[in-house]
N, CA, C and O atoms as a Tripos MOL2 file, in Angstrom:
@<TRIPOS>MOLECULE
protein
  172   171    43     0     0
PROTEIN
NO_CHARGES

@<TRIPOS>ATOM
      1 N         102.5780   97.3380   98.1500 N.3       1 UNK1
      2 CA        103.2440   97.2450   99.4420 C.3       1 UNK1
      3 C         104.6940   97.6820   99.2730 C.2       1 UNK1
      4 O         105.4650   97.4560   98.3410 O.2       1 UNK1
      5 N         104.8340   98.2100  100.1500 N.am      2 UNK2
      6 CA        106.3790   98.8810  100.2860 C.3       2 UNK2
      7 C         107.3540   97.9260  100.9690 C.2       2 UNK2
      8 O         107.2000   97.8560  102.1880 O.2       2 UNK2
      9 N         108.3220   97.1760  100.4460 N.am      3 UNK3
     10 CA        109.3770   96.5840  101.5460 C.3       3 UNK3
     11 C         110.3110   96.8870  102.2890 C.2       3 UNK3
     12 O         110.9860   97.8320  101.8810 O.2       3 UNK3
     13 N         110.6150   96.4340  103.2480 N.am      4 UNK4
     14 CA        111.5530   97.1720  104.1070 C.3       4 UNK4
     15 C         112.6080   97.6740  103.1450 C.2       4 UNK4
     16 O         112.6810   97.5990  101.9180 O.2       4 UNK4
     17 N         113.5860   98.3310  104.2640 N.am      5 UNK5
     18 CA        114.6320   99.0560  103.8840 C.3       5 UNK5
     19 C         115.8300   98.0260  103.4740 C.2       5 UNK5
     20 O         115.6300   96.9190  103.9730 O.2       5 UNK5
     21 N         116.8960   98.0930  102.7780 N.am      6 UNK6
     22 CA        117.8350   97.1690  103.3300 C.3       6 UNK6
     23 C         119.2070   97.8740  104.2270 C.2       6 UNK6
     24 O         119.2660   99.0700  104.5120 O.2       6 UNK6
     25 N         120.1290   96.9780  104.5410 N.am      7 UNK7
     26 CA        121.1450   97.2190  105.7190 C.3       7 UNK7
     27 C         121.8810   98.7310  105.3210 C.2       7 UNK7
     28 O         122.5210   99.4920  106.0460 O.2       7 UNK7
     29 N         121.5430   98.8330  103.9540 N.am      8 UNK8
     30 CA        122.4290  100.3990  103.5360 C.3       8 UNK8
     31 C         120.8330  101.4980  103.8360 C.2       8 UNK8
     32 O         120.9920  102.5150  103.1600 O.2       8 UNK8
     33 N         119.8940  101.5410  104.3600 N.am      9 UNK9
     34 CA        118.8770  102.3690  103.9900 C.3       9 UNK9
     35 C         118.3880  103.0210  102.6650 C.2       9 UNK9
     36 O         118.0080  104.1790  102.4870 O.2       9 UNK9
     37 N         118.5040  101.8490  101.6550 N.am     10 UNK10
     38 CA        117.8360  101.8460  100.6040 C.3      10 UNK10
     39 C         116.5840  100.9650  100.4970 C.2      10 UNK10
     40 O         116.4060  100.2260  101.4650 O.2      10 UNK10
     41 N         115.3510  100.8760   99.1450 N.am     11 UNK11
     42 CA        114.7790  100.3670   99.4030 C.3      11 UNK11
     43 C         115.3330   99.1750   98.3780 C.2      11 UNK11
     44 O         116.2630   99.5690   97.6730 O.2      11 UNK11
     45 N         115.0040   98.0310   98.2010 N.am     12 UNK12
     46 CA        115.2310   97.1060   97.2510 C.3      12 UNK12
     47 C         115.2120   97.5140   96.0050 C.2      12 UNK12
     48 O         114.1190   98.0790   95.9580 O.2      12 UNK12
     49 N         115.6440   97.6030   95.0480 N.am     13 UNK13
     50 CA        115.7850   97.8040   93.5150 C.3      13 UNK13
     51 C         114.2360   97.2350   92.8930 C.2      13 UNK13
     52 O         113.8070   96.1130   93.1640 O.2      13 UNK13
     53 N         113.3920   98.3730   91.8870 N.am     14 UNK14
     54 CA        112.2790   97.6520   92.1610 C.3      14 UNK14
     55 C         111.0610   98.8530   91.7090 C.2      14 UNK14
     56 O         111.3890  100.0400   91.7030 O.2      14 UNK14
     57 N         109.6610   98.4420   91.3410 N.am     15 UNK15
     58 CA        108.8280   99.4280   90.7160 C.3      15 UNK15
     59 C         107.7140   98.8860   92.2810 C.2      15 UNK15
     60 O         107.1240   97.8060   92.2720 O.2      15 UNK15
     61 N         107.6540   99.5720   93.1170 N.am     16 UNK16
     62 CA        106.4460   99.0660   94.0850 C.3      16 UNK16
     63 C         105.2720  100.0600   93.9750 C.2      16 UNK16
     64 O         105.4100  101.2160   93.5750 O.2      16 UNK16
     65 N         103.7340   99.3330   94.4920 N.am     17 UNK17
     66 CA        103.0150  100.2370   94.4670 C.3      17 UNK17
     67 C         102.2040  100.0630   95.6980 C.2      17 UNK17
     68 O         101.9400   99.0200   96.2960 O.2      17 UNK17
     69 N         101.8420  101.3590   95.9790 N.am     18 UNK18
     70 CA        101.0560  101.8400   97.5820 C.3      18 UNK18
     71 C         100.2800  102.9440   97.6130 C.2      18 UNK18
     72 O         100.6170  104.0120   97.1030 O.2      18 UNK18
     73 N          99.3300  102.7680   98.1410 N.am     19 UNK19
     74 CA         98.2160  104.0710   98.5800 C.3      19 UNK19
     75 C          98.9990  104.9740   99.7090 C.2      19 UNK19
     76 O          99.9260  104.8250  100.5050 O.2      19 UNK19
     77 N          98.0520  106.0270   99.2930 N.am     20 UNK20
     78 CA         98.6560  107.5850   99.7760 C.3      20 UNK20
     79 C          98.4510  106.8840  101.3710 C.2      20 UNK20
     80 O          99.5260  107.3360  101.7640 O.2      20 UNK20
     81 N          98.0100  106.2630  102.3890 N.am     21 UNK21
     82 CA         98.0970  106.1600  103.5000 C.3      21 UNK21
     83 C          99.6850  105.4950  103.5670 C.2      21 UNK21
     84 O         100.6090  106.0950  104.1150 O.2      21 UNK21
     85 N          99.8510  104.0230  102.8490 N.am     22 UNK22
     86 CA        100.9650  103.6960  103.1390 C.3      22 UNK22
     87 C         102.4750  104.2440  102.7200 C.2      22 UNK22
     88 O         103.5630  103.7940  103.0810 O.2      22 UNK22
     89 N         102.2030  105.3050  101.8880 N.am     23 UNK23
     90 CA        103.5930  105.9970  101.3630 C.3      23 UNK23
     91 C         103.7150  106.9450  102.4130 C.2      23 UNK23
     92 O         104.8490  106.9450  102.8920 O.2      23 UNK23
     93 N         102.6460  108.0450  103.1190 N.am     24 UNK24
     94 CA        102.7060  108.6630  103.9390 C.3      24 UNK24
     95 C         103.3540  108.5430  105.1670 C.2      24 UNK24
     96 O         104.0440  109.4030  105.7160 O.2      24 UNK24
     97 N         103.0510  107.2620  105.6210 N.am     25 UNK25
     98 CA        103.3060  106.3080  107.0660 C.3      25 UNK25
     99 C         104.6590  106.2340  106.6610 C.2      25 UNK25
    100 O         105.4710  106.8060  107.3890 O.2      25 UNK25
    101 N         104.9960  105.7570  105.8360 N.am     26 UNK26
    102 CA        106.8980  105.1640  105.7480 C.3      26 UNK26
    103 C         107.7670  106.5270  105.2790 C.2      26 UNK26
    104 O         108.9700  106.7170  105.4560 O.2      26 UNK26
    105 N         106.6420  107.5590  104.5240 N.am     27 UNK27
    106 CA        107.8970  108.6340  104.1060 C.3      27 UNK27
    107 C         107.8530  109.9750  104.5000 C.2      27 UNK27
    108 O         108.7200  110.8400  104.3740 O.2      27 UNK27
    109 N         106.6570  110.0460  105.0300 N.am     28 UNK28
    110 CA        106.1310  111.5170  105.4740 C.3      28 UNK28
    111 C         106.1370  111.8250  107.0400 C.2      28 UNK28
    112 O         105.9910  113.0170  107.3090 O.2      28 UNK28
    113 N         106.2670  111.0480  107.9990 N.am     29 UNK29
    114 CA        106.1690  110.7000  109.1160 C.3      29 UNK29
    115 C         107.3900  110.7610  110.5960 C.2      29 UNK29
    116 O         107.4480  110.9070  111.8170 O.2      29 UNK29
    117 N         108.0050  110.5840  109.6690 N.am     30 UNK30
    118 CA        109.4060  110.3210  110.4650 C.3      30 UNK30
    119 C         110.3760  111.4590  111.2900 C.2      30 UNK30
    120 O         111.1580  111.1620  112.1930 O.2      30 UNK30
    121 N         110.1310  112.8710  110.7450 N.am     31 UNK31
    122 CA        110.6640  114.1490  111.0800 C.3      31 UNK31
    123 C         109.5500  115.3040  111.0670 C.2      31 UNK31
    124 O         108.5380  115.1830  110.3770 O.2      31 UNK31
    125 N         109.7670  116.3190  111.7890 N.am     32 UNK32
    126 CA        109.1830  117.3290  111.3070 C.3      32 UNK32
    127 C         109.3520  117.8620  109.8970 C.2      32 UNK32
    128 O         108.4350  118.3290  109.2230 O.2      32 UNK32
    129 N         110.3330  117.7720  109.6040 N.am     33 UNK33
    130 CA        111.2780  118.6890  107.9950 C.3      33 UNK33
    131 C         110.1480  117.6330  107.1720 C.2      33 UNK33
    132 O         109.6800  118.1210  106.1430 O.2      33 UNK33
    133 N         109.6970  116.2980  107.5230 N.am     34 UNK34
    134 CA        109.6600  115.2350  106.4080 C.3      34 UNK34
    135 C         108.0180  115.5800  106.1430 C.2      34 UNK34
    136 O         107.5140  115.4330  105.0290 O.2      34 UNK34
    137 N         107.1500  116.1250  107.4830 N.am     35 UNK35
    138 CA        105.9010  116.3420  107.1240 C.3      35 UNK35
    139 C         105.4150  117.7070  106.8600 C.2      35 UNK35
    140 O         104.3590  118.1420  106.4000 O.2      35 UNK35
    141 N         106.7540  118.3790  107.3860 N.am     36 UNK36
    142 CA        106.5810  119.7110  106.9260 C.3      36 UNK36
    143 C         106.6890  119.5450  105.1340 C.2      36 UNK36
    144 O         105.7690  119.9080  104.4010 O.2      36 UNK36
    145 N         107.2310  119.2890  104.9180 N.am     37 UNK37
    146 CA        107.3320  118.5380  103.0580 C.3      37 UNK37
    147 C         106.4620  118.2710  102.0580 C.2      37 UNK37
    148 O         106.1350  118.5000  100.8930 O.2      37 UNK37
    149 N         106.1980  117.5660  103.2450 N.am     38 UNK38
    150 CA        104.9860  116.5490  102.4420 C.3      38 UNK38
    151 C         103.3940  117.0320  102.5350 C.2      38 UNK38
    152 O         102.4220  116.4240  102.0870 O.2      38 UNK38
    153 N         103.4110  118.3350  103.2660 N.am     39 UNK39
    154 CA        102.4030  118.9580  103.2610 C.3      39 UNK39
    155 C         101.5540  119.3610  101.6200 C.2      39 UNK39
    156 O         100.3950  119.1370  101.2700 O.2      39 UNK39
    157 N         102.4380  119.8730  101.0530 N.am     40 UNK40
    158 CA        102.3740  120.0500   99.6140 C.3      40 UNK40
    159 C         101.7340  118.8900   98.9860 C.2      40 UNK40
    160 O         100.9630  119.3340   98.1340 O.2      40 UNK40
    161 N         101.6970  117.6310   99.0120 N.am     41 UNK41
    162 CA        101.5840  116.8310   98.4640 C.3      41 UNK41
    163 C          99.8080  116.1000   98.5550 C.2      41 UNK41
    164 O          99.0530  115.4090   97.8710 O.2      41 UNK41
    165 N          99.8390  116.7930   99.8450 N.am     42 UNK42
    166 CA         98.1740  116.7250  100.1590 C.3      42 UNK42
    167 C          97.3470  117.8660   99.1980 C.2      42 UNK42
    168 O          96.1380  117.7390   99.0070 O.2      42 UNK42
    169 N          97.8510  118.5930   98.8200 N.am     43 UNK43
    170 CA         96.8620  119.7550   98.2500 C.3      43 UNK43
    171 C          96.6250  118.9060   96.8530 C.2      43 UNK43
    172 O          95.8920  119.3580   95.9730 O.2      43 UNK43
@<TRIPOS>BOND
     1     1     2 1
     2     2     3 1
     3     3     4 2
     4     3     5 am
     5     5     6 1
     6     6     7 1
     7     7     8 2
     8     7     9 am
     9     9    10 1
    10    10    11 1
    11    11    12 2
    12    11    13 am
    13    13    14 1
    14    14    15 1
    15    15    16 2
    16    15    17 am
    17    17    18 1
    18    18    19 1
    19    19    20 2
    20    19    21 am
    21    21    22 1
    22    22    23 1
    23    23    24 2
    24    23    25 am
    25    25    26 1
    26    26    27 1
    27    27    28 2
    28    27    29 am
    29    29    30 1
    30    30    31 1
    31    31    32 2
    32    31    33 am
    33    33    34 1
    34    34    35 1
    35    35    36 2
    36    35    37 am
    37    37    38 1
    38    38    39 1
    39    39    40 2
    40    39    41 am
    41    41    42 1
    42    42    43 1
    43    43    44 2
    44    43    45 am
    45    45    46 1
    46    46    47 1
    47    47    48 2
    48    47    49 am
    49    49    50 1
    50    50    51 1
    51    51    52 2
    52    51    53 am
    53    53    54 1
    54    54    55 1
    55    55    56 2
    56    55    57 am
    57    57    58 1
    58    58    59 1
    59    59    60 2
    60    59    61 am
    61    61    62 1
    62    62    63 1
    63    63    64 2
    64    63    65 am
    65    65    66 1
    66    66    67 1
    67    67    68 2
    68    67    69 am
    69    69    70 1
    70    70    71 1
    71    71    72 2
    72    71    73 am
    73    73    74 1
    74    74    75 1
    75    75    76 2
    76    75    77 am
    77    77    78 1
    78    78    79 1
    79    79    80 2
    80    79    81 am
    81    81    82 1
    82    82    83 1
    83    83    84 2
    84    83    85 am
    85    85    86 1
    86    86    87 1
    87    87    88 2
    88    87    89 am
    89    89    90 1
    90    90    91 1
    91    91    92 2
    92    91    93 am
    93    93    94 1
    94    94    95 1
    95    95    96 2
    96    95    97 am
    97    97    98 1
    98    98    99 1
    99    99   100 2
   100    99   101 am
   101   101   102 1
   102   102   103 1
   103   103   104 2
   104   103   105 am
   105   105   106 1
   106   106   107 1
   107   107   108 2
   108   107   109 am
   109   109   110 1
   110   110   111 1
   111   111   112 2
   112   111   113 am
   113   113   114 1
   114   114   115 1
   115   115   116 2
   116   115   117 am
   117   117   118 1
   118   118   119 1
   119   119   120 2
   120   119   121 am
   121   121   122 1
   122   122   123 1
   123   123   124 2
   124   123   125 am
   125   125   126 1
   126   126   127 1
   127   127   128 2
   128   127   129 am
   129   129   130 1
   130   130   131 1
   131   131   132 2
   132   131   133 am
   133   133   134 1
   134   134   135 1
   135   135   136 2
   136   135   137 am
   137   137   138 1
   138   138   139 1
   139   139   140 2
   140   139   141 am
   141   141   142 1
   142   142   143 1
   143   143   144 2
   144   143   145 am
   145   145   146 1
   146   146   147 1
   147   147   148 2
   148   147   149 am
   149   149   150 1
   150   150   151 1
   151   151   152 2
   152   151   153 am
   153   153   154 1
   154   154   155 1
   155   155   156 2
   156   155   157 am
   157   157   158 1
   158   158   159 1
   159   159   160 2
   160   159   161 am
   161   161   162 1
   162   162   163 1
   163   163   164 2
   164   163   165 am
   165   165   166 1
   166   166   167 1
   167   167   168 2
   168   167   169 am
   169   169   170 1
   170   170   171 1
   171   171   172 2
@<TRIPOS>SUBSTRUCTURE
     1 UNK1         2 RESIDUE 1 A UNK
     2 UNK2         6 RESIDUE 1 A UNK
     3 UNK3        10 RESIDUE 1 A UNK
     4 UNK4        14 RESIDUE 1 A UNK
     5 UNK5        18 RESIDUE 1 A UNK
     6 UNK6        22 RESIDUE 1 A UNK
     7 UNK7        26 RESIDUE 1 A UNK
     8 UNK8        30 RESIDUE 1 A UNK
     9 UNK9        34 RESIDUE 1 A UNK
    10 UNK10       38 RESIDUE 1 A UNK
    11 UNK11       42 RESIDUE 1 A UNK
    12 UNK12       46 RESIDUE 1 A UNK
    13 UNK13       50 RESIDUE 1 A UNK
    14 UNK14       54 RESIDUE 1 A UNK
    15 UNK15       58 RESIDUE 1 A UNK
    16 UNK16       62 RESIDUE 1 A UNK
    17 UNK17       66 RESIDUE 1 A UNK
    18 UNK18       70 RESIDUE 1 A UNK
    19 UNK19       74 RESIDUE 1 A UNK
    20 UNK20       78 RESIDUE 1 A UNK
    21 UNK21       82 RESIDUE 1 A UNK
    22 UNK22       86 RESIDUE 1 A UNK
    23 UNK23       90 RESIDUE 1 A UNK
    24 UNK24       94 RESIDUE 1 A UNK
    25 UNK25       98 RESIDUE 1 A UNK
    26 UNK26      102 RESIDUE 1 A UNK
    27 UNK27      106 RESIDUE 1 A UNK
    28 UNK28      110 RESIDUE 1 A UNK
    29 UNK29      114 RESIDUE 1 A UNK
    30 UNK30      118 RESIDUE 1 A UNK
    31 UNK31      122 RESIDUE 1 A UNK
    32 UNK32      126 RESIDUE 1 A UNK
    33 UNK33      130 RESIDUE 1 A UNK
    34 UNK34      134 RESIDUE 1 A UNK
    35 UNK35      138 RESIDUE 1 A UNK
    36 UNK36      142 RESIDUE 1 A UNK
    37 UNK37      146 RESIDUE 1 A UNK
    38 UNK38      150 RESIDUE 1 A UNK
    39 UNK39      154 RESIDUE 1 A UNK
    40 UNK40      158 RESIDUE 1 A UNK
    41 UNK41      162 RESIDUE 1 A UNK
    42 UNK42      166 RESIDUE 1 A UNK
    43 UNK43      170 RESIDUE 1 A UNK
């Protein structure tokens, strides 16, 4: 599980782990530029 952000938009200091749905949702999602990106990452 991924934890929120904190008040600076970092994530907590920290080794977390998550499936390709939930890394996608929080990091791939947010912009065009961010899924245009992350396209690569599916192949």
């Amino acid at each position: 599980m991924i934890p929120e952000f904190n008040k600076d938009g970092n994530l907590p200091e920290g080794a977390y782990q998550a499936n390709e749905n939930e890394f996608f949702n929080r990091f791939c999602t947010s912009s065009a530029r961010r899924k245009w990106l992350s396209e690569d990452l599916l192949v």
